[in-house]
Every structure is written in C-alpha cells, then in structure tokens.
C-alpha positions as CSV (number, residue, x, y, z in Angstrom):
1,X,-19.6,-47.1,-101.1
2,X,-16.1,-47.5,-102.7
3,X,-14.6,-47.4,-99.4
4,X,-14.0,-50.8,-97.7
5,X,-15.3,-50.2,-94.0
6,X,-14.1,-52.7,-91.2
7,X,-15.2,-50.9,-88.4
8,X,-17.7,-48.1,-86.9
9,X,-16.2,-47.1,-83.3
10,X,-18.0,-43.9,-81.2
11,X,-16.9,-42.7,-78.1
12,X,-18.9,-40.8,-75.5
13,X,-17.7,-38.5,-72.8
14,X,-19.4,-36.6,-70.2
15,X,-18.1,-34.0,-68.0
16,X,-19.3,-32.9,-64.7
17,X,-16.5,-31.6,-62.5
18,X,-13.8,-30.0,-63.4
19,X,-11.1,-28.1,-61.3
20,X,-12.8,-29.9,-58.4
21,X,-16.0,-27.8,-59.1
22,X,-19.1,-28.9,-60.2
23,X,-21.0,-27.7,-63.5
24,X,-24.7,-27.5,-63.3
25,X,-24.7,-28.2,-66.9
26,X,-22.7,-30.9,-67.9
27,X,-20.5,-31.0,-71.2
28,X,-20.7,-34.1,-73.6
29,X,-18.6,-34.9,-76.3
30,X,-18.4,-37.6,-78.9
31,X,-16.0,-39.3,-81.3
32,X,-17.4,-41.1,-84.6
33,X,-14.7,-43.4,-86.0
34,X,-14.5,-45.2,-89.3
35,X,-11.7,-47.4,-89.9
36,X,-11.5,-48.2,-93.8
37,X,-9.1,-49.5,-96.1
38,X,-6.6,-47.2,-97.5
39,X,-7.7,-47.6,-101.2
40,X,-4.2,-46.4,-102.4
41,X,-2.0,-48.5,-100.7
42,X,0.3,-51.2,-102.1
43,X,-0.3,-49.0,-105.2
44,X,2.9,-47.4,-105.0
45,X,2.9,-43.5,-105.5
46,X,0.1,-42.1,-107.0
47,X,-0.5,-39.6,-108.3
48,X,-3.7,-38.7,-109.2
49,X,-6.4,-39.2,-105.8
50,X,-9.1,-37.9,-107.6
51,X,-10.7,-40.7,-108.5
52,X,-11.0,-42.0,-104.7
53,X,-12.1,-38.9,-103.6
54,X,-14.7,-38.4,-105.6
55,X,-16.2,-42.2,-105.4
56,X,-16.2,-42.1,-101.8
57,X,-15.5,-39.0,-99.2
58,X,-19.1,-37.7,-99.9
59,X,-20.7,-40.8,-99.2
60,X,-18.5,-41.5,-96.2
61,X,-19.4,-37.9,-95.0
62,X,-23.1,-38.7,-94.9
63,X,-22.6,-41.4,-93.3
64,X,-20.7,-40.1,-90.4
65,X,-22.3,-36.8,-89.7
66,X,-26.0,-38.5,-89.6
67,X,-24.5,-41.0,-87.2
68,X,-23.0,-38.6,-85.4
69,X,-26.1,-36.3,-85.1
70,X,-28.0,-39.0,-83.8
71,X,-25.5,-39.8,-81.1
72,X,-25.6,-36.0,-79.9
73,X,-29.3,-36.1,-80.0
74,X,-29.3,-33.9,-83.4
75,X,-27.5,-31.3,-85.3
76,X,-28.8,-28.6,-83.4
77,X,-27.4,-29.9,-79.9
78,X,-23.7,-29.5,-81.8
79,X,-21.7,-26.4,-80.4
80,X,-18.3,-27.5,-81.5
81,X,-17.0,-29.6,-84.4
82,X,-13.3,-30.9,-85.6
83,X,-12.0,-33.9,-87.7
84,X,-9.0,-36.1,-87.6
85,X,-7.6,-38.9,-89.6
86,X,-5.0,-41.4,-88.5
87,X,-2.9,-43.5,-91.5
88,X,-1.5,-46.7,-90.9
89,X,2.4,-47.5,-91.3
90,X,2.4,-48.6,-95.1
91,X,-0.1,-45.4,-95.7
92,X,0.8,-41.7,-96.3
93,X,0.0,-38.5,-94.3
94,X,-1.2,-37.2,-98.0
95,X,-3.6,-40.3,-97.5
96,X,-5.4,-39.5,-94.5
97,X,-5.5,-35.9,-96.0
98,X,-6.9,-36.9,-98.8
99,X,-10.2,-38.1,-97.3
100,X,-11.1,-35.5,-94.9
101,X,-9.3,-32.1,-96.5
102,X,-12.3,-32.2,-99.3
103,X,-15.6,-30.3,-99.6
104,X,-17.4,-33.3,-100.7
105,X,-16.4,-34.8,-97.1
106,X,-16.4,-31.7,-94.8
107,X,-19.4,-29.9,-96.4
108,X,-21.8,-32.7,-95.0
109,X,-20.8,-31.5,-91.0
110,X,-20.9,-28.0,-91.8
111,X,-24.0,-28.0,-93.8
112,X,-25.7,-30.1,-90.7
113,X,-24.8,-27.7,-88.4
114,X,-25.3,-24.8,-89.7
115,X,-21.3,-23.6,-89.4
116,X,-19.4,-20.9,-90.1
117,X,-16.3,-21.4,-88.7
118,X,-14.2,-24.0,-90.4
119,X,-13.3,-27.8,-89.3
120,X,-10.2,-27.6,-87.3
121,X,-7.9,-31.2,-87.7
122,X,-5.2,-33.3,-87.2
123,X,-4.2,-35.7,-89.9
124,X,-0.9,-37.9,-88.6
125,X,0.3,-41.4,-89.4
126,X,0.2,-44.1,-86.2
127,X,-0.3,-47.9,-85.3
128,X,-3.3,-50.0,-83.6
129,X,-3.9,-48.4,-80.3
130,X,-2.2,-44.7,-81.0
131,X,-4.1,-41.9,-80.0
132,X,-6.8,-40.1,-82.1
133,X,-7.2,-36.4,-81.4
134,X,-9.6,-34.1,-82.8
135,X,-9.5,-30.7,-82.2
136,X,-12.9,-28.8,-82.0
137,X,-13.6,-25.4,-82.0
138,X,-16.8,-23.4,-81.7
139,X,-19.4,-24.1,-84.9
140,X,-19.7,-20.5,-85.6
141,X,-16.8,-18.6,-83.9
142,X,-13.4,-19.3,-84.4
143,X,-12.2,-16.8,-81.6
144,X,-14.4,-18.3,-79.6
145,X,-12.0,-19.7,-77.0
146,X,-14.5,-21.4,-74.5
147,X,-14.7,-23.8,-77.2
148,X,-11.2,-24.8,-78.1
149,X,-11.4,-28.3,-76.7
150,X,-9.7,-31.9,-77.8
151,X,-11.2,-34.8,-77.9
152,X,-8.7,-38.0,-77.2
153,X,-9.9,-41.3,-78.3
154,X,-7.9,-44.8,-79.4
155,X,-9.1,-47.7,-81.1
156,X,-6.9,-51.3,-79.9
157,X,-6.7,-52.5,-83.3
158,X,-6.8,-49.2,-86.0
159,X,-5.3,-48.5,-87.5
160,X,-3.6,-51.5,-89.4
161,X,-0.7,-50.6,-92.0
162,X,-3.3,-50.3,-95.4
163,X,-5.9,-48.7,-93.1
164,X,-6.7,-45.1,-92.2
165,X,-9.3,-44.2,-89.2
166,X,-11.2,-41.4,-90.0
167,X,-12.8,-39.4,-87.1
168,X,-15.3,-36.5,-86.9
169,X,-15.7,-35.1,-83.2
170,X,-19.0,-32.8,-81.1
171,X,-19.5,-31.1,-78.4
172,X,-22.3,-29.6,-77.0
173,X,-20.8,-27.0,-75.2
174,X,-17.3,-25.7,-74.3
175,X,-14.9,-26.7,-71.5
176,X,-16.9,-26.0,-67.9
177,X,-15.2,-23.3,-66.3
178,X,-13.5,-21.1,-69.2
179,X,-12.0,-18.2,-67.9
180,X,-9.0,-16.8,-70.2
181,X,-11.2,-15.0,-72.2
182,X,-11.5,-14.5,-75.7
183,X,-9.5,-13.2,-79.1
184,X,-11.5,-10.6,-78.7
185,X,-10.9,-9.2,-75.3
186,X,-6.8,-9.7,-75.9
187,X,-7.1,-7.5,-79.3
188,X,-9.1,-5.0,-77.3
189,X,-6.2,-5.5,-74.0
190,X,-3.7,-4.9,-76.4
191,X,-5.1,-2.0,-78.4
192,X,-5.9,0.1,-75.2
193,X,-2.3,-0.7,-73.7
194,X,-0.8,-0.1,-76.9
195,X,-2.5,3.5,-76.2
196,X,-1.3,3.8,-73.2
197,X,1.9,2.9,-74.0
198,X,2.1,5.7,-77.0
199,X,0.3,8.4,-74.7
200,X,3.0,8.2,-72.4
201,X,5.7,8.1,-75.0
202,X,4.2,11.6,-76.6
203,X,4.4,12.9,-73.4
C-alpha cells in the first residue's frame, strides 16, 4: 500500500436507553480509524494529487470496509454509513479531501452494502485528541430521518501535523426513539397546508 499506516483504531458503541426509556432492540455503532501519513506534506503545494489517489485510496478502502464489516458482524447488518477525515496542522483540508471524496475510496462501502444513498462526511483539520465525527445517514434513503445519527470518536495521539486520520462509520439501526418524522411527511404537511392556505385565500 503506498500509504504509510501508523495506526488502526475502532470504536464500538451500544445503545440501550435513551430518553430514560429502554429499547428492546439495542443500536450499535462503530468507528474504523486509519491514521496514515499525509503523503503530500512538507511537499509544498501541489498540484496535481492524482498520483496518491490513485496508488492508494482504493486499497485503503478495501481495507477499511472489510474490517469494518467484520466488526458489525457483516455488510448486511449495516443500516447507516458516513465518512470523515481529520488533517493534521502542517496538512490541508484539500488533503483529507483528497482521500475520502474519490470513487476509488467510497465505492468499496457502498458497493459492500448495497447503497443507494450517498456517504455523508466531514473533512476538517485538528490536533491529537480533537474530535472525529462522522455523520451517517440511512444506506438507502437519504430522507430517511430515523437514521441521521453522528458518531463522535477521538484518538489521544492522531492526528500528528503530517498525518490525516481517516474514518468510515456503521450503524445498524437509527437513533431509538425517532419521532420527528420524515422528509416525506413535512413535504406532504406542507403541500396539504399550502392547500389550505390557497383555499381559503380563493374564498
């Protein structure tokens, strides 16, 4: 792999009460991590980031999603998906971007899982210790709301100035209790008082 990794970090979280109610089905989520070496820096501007991407996002991607898929129990338990990438001080945002907004990267999740709906992100610069967020949203529904969730993980020592921590995120199932509805119902809401609204103005 042409990326230098330093470090594998996954993070597990299981939810049974929320709102001070139980859930008979509990909700996990889990955070894959990869801290690597940010192969353009101390390189000055560059232009071209071609050549990285294409030596080493696919690769990275495999690696990643099968790990992840076997932390989750397997692609089909995954209901929700996101990415993040985090660039250290000496990195650029363009950097972080670089490695995770790609189809030879991305393609590997939503291939696994079967997706339609596309990888929501973050890509941000920070220090050891700052917080990683990845944004999920439901596999194959982006209106979906149930499924608009975050998972928040940090890593004491990622990244360092010429690293970037990239991050896929999964969830097998929304958040416990969702009860605001959907894009759906607020169109339909909307639509019906917009009809109202108009009858009355005729009359």
């Amino acid at each position: 792999m042409s990326f230098e990794i330093r470090k594998i970090v996954s993070y597990i979280e299981e939810t049974h009460i929320e709102g001070n109610k139980p859930s008979e089905t509990p909700v996990t989520m889990v955070g894959l991590a990869v801290i690597i070496r940010n192969p353009w820096c101390g390189k000055g501007f560059v232009d071209d980031l071609k050549p990285e991407i294409k030596a080493g996002c696919s690769e990275l991607g495999k690696l990643m999603v099968e790990r992840l898929c076997t932390l989750m129990g397997g692609a089909e338990a995954i209901e929700a998906y996101g990415k993040a990438a985090v660039v250290g001080a000496d990195g650029e945002i363009e950097h972080a971007s670089a490695v995770i907004h790609t189809l030879r990267f991305g393609n590997h999740y939503r291939e696994a899982v079967k997706a339609k709906s596309y990888l929501s992100f973050t890509n941000k610069r920070g220090g050891p210790g700052t917080s990683i967020q990845i944004p999920m949203m439901h596999k194959d529904d982006e209106g979906l709301r149930s499924h608009y969730i975050t998972l928040e993980m940090r890593i004491e020592d990622a990244p360092r100035a010429d690293e970037i921590v990239v991050a896929l995120g999964a969830s097998d199932g929304g958040r416990l209790h969702p009860r605001i509805g959907n894009r759906y119902s607020d169109l339909e809401e909307l639509a019906a008082e917009n009809g109202t609204n108009n009858d009355a103005t005729n009359r």
